[in-house]
N, C-alpha and C positions, 0 to 999 in steps of 0.2 A: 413477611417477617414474623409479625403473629403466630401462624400456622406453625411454622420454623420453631419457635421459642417454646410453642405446646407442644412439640412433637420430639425435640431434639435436649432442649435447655432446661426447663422445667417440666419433667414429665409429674410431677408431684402438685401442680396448679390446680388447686382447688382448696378449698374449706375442711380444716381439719374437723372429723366430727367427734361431737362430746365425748363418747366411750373410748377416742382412739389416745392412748399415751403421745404427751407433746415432748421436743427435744426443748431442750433448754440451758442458755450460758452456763459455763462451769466458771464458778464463783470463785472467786481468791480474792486477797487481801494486795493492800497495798506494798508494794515491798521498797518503797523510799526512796528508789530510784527516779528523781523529779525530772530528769529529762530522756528518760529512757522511752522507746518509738516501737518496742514489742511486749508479747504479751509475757506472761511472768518466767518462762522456761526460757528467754531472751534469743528463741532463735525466730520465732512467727514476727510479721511485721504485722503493727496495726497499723489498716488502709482506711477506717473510716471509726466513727463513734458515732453512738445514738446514746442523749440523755435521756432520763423519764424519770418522774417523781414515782415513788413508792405508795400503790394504790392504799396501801393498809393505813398509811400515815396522812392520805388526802382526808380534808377537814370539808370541803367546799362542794362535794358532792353528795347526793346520795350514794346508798350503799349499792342499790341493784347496779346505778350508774358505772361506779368503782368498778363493780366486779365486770360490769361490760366491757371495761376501757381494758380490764384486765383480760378477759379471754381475749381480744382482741389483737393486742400486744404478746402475748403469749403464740397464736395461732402464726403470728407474721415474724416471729422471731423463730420456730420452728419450721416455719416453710423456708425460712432463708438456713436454716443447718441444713434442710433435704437439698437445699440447690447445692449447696458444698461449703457453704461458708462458717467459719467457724468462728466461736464465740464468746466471750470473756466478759465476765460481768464486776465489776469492783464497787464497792459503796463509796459516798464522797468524803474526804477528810474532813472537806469545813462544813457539810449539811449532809444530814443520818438520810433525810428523805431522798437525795437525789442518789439515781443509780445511773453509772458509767457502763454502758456496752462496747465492748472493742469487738472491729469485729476484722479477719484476715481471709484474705483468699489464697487459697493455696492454689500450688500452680499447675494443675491440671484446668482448674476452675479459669483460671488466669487464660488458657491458652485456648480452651472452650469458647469462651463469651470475645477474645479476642481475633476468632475467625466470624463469628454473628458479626462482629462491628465492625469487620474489614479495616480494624486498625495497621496502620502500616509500622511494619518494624524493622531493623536495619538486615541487612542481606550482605555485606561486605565493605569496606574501605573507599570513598570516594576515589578514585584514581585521577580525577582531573586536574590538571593544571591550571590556578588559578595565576592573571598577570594584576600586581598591586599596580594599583593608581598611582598616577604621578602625583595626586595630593595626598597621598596614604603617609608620607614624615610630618603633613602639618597636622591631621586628622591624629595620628599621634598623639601630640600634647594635650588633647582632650579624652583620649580615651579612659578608659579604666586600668591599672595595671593589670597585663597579663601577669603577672606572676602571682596576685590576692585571685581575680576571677579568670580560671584557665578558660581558655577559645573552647568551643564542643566541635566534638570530631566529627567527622561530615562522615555519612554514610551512603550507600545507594539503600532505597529501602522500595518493599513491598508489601500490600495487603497480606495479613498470615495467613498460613496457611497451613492445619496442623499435619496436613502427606509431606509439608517441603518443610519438617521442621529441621531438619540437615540441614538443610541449605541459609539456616538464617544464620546471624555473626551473633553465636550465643557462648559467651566466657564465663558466664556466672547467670548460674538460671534463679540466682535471689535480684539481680542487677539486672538482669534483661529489659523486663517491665519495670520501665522508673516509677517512682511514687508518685508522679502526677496520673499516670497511665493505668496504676492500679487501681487508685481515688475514682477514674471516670470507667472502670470498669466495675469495681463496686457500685458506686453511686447508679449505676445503668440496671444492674438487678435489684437494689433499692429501690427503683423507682417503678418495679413491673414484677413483684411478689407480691401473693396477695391474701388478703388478713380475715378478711369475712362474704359472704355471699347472703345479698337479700334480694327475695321476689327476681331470683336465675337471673341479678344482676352480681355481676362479681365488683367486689371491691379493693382493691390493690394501691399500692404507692405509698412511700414515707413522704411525699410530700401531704397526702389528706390525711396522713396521722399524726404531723403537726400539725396542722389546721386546725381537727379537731383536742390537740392537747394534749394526746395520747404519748408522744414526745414530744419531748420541750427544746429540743437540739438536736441536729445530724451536719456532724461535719469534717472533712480531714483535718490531721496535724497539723500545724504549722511543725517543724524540726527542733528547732531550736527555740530560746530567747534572744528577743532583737537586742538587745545590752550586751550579750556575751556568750564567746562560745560554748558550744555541749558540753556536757564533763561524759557525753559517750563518746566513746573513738571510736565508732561506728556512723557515726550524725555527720556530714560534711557541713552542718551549721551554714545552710543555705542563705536564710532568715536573716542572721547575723551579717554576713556579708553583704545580702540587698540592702538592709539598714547604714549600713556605712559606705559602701561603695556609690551607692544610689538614692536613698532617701534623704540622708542627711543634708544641710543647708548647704554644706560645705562644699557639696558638689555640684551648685548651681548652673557654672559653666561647663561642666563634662557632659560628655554624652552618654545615652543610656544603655547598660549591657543588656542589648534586645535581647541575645538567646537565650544568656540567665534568666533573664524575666520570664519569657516563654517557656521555660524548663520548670519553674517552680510553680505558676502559676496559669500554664498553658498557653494556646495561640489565643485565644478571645481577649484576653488582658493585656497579652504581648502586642497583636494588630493594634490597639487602643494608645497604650503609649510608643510606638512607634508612627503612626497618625500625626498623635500630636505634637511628638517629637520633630516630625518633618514639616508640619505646620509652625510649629513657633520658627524654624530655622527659615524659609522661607519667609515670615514676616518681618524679620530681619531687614531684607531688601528694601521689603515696602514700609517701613520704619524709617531709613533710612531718606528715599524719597521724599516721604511725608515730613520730615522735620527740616530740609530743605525746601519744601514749598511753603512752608509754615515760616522759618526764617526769612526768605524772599518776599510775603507778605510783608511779616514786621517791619524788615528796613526799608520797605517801599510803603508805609504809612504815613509817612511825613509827606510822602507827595501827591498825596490823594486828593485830587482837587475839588470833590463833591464835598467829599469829608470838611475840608477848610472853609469851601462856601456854607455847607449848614453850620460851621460854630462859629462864622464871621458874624459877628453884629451888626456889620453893615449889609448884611446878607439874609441869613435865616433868623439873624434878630430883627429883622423888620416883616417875616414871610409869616402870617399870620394864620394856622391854623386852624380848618373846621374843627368842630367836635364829632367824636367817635361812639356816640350814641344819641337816645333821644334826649332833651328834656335837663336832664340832669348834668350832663357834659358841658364844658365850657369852652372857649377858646384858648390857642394856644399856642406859645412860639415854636420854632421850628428848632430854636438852639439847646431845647430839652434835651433832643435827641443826640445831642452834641458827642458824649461817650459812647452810646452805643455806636455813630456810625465809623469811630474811629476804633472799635473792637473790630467793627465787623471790615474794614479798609484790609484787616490783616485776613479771613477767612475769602473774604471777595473779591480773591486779585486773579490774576492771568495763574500764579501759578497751582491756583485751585482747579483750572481748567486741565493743565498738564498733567497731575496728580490725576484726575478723574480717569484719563484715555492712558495712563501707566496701569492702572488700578485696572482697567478692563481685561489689560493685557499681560498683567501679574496673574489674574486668577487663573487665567487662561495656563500656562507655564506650569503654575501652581498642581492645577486638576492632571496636566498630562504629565510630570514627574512623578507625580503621586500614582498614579499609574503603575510607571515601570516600579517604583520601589514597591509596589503593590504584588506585582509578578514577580519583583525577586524573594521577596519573604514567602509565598505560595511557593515556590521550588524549594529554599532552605529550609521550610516547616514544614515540606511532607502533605501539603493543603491545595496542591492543582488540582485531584479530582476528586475533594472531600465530599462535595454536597454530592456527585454520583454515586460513592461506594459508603462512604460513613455513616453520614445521617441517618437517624433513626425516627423511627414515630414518636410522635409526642403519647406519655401513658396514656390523659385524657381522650386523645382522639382514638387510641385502641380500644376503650372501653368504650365508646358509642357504637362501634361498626356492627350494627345488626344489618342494616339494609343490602341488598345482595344485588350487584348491577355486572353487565357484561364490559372486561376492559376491551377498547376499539385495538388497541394495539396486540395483545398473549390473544383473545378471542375467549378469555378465560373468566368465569366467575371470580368476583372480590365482592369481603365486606366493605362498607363506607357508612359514615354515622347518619347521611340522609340522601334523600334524594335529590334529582336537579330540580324538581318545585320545593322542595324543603331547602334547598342553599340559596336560591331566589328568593323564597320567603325573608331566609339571614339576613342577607346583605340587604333586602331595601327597607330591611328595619333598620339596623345601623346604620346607611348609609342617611335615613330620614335622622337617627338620632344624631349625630355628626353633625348635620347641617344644622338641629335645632339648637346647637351647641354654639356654633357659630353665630348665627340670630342673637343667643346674648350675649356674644361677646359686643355684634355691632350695636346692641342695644346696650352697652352698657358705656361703649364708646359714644354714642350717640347722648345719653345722661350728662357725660365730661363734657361733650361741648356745650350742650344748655347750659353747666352750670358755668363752662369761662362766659358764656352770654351773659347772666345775669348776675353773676360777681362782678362782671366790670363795671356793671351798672354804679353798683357798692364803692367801690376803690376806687372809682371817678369820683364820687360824691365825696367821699373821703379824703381822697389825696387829691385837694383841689389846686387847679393847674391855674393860676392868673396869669394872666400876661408880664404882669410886671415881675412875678415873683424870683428870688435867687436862693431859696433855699439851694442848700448843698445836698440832702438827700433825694431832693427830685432827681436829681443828674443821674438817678441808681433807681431809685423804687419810682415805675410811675404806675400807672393801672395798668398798662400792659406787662409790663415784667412782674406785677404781683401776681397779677391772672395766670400769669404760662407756671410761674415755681407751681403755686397753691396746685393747679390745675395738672402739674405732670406729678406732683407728691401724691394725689389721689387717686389718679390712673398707676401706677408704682402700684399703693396697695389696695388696689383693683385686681391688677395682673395678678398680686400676690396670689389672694383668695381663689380668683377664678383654679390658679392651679391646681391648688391643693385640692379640689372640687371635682376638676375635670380630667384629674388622672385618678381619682376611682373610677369614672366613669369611661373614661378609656380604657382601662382594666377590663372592666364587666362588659363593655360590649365587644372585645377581643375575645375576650374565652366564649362568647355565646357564640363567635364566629366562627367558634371551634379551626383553627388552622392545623397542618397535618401535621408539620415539623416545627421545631425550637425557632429555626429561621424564619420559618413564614407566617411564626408567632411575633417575633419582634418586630418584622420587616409592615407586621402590619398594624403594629403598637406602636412604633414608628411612625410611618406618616399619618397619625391620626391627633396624636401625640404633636407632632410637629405642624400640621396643619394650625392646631388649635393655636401652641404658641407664635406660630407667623402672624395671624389676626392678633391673639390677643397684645406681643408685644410691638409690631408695625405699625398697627392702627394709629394711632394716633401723631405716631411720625407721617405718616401718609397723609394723613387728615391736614399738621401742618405745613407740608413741604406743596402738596397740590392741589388744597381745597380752599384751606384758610386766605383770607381777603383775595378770593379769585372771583367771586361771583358778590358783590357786594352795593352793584345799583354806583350811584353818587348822592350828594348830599341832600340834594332836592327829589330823590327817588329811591330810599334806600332798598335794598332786598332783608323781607323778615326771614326767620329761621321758626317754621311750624305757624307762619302768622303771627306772632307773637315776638320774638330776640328778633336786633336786629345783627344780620352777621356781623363778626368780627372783620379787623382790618386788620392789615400789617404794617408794621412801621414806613416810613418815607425810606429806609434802605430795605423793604424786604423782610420776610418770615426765615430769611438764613440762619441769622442769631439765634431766634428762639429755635429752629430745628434743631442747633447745635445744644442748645440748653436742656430740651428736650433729653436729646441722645444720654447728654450726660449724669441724669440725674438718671432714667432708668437704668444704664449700663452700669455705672457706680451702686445704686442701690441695689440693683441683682449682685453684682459683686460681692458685697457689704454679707447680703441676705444669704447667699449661697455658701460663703465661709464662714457664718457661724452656724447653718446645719450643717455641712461635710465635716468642719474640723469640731467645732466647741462642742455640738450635742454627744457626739461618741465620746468625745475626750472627757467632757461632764461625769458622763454615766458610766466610765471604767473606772472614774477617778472617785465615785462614789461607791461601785462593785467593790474597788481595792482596797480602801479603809475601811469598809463595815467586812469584810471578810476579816480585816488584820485585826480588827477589833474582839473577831468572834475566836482568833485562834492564832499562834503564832508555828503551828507544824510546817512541815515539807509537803507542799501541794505538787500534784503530777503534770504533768504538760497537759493531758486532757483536760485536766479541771482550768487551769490558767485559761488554756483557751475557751472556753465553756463561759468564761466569765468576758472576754471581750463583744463587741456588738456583729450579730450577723451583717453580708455583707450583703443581702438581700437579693430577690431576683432583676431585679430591674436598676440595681446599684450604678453597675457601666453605660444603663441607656442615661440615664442624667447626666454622665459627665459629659458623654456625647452632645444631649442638647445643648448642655451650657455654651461650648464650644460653638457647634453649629451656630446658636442663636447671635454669639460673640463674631460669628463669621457673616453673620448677615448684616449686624451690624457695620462690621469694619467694611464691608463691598458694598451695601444698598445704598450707604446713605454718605458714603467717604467724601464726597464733593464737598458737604457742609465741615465737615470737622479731620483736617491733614493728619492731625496728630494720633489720632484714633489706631492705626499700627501700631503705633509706640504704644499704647496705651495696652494693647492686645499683648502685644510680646510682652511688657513687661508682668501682666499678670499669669503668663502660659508659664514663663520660667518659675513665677512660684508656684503655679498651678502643678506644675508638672512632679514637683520636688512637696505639694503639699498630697497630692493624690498617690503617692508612693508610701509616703508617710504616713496616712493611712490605712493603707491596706497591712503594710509591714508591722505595723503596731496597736491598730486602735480596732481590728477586722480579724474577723477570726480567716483562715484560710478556705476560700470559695472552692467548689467541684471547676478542677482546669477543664476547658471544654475546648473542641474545635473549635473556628471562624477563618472561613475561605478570603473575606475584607473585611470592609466597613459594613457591608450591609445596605439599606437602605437608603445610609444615608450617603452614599454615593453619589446616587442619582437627586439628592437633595441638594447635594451641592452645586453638582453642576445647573441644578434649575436656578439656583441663588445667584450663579456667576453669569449666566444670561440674561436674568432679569436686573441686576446690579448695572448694567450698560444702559439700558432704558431709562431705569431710578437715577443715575449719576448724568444723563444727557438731559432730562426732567428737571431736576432740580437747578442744572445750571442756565436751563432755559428759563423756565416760569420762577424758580426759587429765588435764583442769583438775580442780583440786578447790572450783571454782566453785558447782555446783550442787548439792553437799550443803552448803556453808556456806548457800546461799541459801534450801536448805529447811531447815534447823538454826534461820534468822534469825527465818522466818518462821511458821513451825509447832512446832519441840520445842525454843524458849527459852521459849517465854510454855504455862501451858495448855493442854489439858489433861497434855501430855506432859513441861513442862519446870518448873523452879519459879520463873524469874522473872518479875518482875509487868509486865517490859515487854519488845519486843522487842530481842534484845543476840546479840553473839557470843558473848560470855562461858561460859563451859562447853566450848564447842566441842571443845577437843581430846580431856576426858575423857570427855565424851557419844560419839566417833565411834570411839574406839580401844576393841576389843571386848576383852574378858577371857578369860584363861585357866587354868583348873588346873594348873600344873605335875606335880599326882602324874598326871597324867589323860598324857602324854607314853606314845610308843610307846619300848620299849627301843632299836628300831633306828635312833630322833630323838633320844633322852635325850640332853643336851649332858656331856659331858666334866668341863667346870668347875661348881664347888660354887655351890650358892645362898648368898647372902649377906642376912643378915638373919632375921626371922620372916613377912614376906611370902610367901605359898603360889597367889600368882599374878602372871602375866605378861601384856603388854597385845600385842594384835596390832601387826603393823608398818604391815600395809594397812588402809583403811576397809571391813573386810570385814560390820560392822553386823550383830553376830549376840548371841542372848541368852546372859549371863553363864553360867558353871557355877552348879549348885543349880536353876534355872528348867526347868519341865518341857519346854520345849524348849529344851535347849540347845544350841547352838554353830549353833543353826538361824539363818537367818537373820529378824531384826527388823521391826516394823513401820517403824521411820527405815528401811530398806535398800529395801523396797517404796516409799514414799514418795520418796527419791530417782530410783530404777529409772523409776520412771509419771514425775517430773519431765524424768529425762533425756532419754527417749522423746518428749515432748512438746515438749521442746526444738529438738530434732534435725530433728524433723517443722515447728516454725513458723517455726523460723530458714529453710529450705530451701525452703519454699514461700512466705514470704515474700519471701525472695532470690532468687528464679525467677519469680515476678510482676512483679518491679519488673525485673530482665534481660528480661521480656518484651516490658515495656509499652516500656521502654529501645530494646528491639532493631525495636520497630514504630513506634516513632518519628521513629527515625534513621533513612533510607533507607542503601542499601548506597552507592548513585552520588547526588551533590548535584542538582538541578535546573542550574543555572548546568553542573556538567560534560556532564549529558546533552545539554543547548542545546548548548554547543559539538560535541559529538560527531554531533549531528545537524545541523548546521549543514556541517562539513567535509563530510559524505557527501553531502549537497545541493550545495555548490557546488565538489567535484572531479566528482559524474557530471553535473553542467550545464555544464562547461568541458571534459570529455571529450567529451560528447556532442555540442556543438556543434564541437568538431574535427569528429567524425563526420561532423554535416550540412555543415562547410565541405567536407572533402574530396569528397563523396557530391556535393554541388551543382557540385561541380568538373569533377569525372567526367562528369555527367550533364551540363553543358554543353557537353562537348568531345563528347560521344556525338551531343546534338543539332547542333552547329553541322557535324558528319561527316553528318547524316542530312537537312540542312537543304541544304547544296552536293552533296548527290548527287542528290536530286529536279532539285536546278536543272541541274547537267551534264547530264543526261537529257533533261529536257525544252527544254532552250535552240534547239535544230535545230529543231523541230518549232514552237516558237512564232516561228520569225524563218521 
């Protein structure tokens, strides 16, 4: 391609020199037309603008500097007139210093650089027969009116080709190439003209000349303003319509007009919200679900029979509590716990277990529909075989390719920016940096839990727990729930900070990775990217769903944490609660965090642009400057929304067992998500370079690692987390016979069967609590279900035959939940094809009859030729021989 583009595209690639005359914008005035989209003679379209401050009027420089920035600027603005591009320069209405370059490609240039990029273009009228869906009347009343946004016309289309340019469906060679398709045709020699040459290194790209400053802005039109149509009758006020058909609130139930979208804004924006589009509609189900297992809990809370023994007074008001640290901790009743375990009656019933193995088998559904609507967008956009004939090199990786290797496959010489010990070198530097990335995050996870160690220390001392006492706030604040809020507020803005940190450093160590193409740039900004936030926002869900009070000794043996804390416990019902407390404070606070950067920062700073510009002037400003003045949309704009999402999607699968409602919660933020991410692009974002994308990307296969590991995560937590499966074997085995004394199966017992005993003289001096025992009781009941034999038993504080008996249940569980769930994702995933039959027929159908209408150009042309060769070879036999026969 390189080669190609030196040889064929830019044969003018090089460094203009000093003595040689430069071309330069031809300069005109504003002519007041604020929504006009050409240059001043109204028949040129402008495809892109480049801002720049006026070096004469820069204050902040020196002068040699100035004049650098200035030949530089000058050099790159005439290698782009020798490429063909033409140029138009206006000064700004509201500031002397900035200058507006317009810049247009005329359509020779247009049809040139549109065979280098094997853009596909339309070749004739779709012919096929579409059959509507039988739910295409209800699908209906959500749609958009077709008569505000008309349907786009379906074409057969082909890579161009400028030998078959007959043969393309060309009515209007200003309409041929739409204005997205001009934008990424511009933007394309934008980014690979080049401006100065140091030490036989060339240097090229408007991306390294905003970098350096040199411009201050490059970007397409938006058409219109989103408030109101053009006052040109040439503008289809594209803009305009996505703001009201689609951004606006008002449309929160409609669906979204994909191809619109993808028409203004290209396939990479379009794949994004149609993603999420079919993600929120899909959570819908599991919305649904989840608020019936959530309800099912509720009204099955009053029959919770553990629940009622711990707030019976005759029950867990006589069940006398160890203390949950050393020294400082007291004792304590059991009916504290009173409201937590009748919160958690509603999260730890049967139908959290059912919700978990639907949730397996949703995602499941989920990933393989996503799928085919995956394949049918790739056929309706033109993007089945983008990443083999489209994609292009990335400029930076074309500027390193000095090194010269043989390819195994042509046999042929190529450049590449190093070698195979120089990309070995790459990667096991980043790959060490990554990892050391990682190390603090666990190190910093690791800080959080020392500090719930030795805060509780504090908040015990503090919020002292007597036996006798009835304050009304104990029943809400004890040390344990002050520990988990304080303790996941910090971790929150932990997470914060790490971000903002490690996606510079994500950045820097992607470009050092040099990748070849735009996709194999993000795909690997990407998982590194997503790596980090797995650790940094899971961690400490993990921490409490399978660590916390799992390894914590008993009262006469505790386990320290670094020698030093002694581990945490979990409540008498389990670390559920807190996992779900957890959930909700990070989920809500990203939420919270993430719409005041996406909406309030942009919205702030246009709203500040907008008054100090009004202030400075009350004239007619032009669409370039309007836009000039909103916030760019960045490079890596779309990869965040994705994460958010993603991260939103780990949530809702990894850890859905602790918290039903968590779909609801999902959909309800996607619907404004969806309607607040429109609304910004439309209004508050200047209009981005539309680009290809074949899918998602990366994060494809991120997801499905999410959806298999979410079956493990959701059959873990309802083994070891829930306190499910020792009630279930308490029901079924040691209420009735030979282990328990009643004569039929019951929960009844449960709480004092499962809370193990202890000697208080049996206490180490360096645990012995501080405060006096009360009473003539000489023991104390563990906090956790640690199922060990009483003191006096010749094995005691061993653990019990209940504690084996749950252990082999949990095990068992873990293993049939998982391979049950992974049979039925099998038989699921081999049933559903990836691409439908109906889209392969079409896909095989255009490739038949664009190379049966190319081809027969072929033989028209070829029978052309071949006529005119005969009827030359036909009248020279006769000239010849004519004398001779007369």
């Amino acid at each position: 391609l390189v080669l190609e583009l030196n040889r064929v595209i830019i044969p003018t690639y090089g460094t203009v020199p000093e003595q040689q005359t430069l071309h330069t914008p031809e300069w005109v005035d504003f002519d007041d037309k604020t929504d006009s989209l050409f240059f001043k003679d109204g028949q040129r379209r402008i495809d892109f603008v480049l801002v720049y401050e006026d070096e004469s009027k820069k204050m902040t420089h020196k002068r040699s500097d100035r004049k650098n920035q200035k030949r530089k600027r000058q050099v790159y603005e005439s290698n782009l007139i020798n490429n063909g591009l033409q140029l138009e320069a206006t000064r700004s209405v509201l500031d002397e210093k900035l200058i507006f370059v317009k810049v247009h490609a005329p359509w020779e240039v247009l049809c040139t650089y549109a065979e280098v990029m094997h853009i596909k273009l339309p070749l004739q009228h779709n012919d096929l027969k579409t059959q509507d869906s039988a739910f295409n009347w209800f699908s209906r009343l959500f749609r958009v009116d077709e008569n505000i946004i008309k349907p786009e016309q379906e074409f057969f289309t082909a890579p161009f080709q400028m030998e078959y340019l007959s043969s393309f469906y060309i009515q209007d060679k200003d309409t041929f190439f739409n204005p997205a398709t001009r934008s990424r045709i511009v933007h394309f020699i934008l980014s690979r003209v080049e401006y100065a040459t140091k030490n036989n290194v060339k240097k090229f790209g408007i991306n390294k000349l905003l970098d350096t400053g040199i411009y201050k802005a490059a970007f397409p039109l938006h058409d219109s303003s989103f408030r109101h149509l053009s006052t040109d009758p040439n503008c289809p006020s594209e803009r305009y319509l996505l703001y009201r058909e689609w951004a606006h609130p008002k449309n929160i139930f409609k669906l979204q007009p994909l191809d619109f979208i993808r028409k203004y804004y290209g396939e990479k924006i379009g794949i994004y919200f149609a993603w999420l589009g079919f993600y929120t509609n899909m959570l819908t189900v599991a919305a649904v679900v989840g608020v019936g297992c959530f309800l099912y809990g509720f009204l099955t809370k009053d029959n919770c029979t553990w629940s009622q023994e711990v707030c019976d007074p005759n029950i867990g008001g006589k069940i006398i509590m160890c203390p949950q640290c050393d020294k400082v901790c007291t004792y304590w009743n059991l009916t504290i716990t009173c409201e937590s375990s009748k919160k958690l009656c509603i999260f730890d019933s049967f139908g959290t277990l059912v919700f978990a193995v639907f949730m397996g088998i949703w995602v499941t559904f989920f990933l393989e529909f996503w799928k085919r609507r995956q394949a049918e967008l790739e056929y309706e956009w033109d993007t089945v075989e983008y990443l083999e004939q489209e994609e292009q090199v990335r400029p930076e990786y074309e500027a390193r390719c000095t090194q010269v290797v043989m390819n195994e496959i042509t046999q042929e010489e190529e450049y590449v920016p190093y070698t195979a010990c120089g990309k070995c070198v790459r990667m096991t530097f980043c790959t060490s940096a990554i990892f050391f990335w990682i190390l603090l995050i666990i190190a910093s996870v690791v800080g959080i839990i020392v500090y719930r160690l030795s805060v509780f220390l504090v908040f015990s001392a503090k919020l002292s727990q007597h036996i006798s006492g009835t304050e009304v706030i104990r029943k809400y604040l004890t040390p344990q729930t002050a520990t988990s809020v304080t303790a996941s507020l910090i971790s929150f803005v932990v997470i914060m900070i790490l971000n903002i940190i490690y996606e510079k450093v994500a950045i820097l160590i992607t470009d050092f990775e040099l990748p070849r193409t735009q996709t194999d740039y993000e795909n690997s900004l990407t998982t590194k990217m997503f790596l980090f936030q797995f650790v940094n926002y899971y961690s400490s869900c993990f921490y409490i769903a399978f660590f916390k009070g799992k390894f914590v000794g008993h009262p006469g043996s505790p386990v320290y944490w670094l020698g030093k804390y002694r581990n945490e416990e979990c409540d008498p019902g389990g670390c559920l609660l807190e996992l779900t407390t957890q959930l909700a404070i990070i989920v809500g606070g990203k939420a919270i965090w993430n719409n005041i950067q996406e909406v309030l920062v942009p919205l702030v700073k246009n709203l500040i642009g907008r008054y100090s510009a009004a202030a400075r002037s009350e004239k007619v400003i032009p669409r370039w400057e309007h836009d000039y003045h909103l916030q760019p949309f960045g490079k890596l704009g779309l990869f965040y929304e994705y994460l958010e999402m993603v991260i939103q999607f780990g949530f809702v699968t990894l850890f859905v067992a602790s918290f039903p409602l968590a779909p609801l919660l999902a959909l309800m933020n996607n619907m404004l998500e969806i309607r607040l991410d429109a609304w910004k692009l439309t209004t508050q974002f200047r209009r981005m370079v539309p680009q290809k994308a074949q899918d998602i990307g990366a994060w494809q296969p991120i997801l499905q690692g999410i959806a298999i590991l979410a079956v493990v995560t959701n059959a873990m937590i309802i083994a070891f987390t829930s306190d499910m499966i020792p009630r279930l074997v308490y029901y079924w085995s040691f209420s009735v016979p030979p282990y328990g004394s009643h004569s039929s199966h019951t929960m009844k017992g449960y709480i004092n069967s499962t809370l193990s005993v202890f000697n208080i003289s049996d206490f180490k001096n360096e645990s012995r609590p501080f405060s006096p025992w009360f009473g003539n009781q000489m023991t104390c009941r563990q906090v956790y279900r640690d199922l060990r034999y009483p003191p006096g038993h010749q094995h005691q504080y061993e653990h019990n035959i209940y504690y084996w008996h749950v252990l082999a249940a949990k095990l068992a569980f873990i293993i049939v939940m998982e391979h049950v769930i992974y049979f039925v994702k099998f038989i699921i995933s081999y049933v559903i094809p990836d691409v439908s039959q109906k889209t392969k027929s079409k896909v095989k159908r255009e490739k038949y009859l664009t190379q049966k209408l190319l081809h027969e150009n072929d033989l028209k042309g070829m029978k052309k030729n071949m006529g005119k060769i005969a009827n030359k070879i036909i009248r020279g036999p006769e000239s010849t021989l004519r004398p001779k026969d007369e």
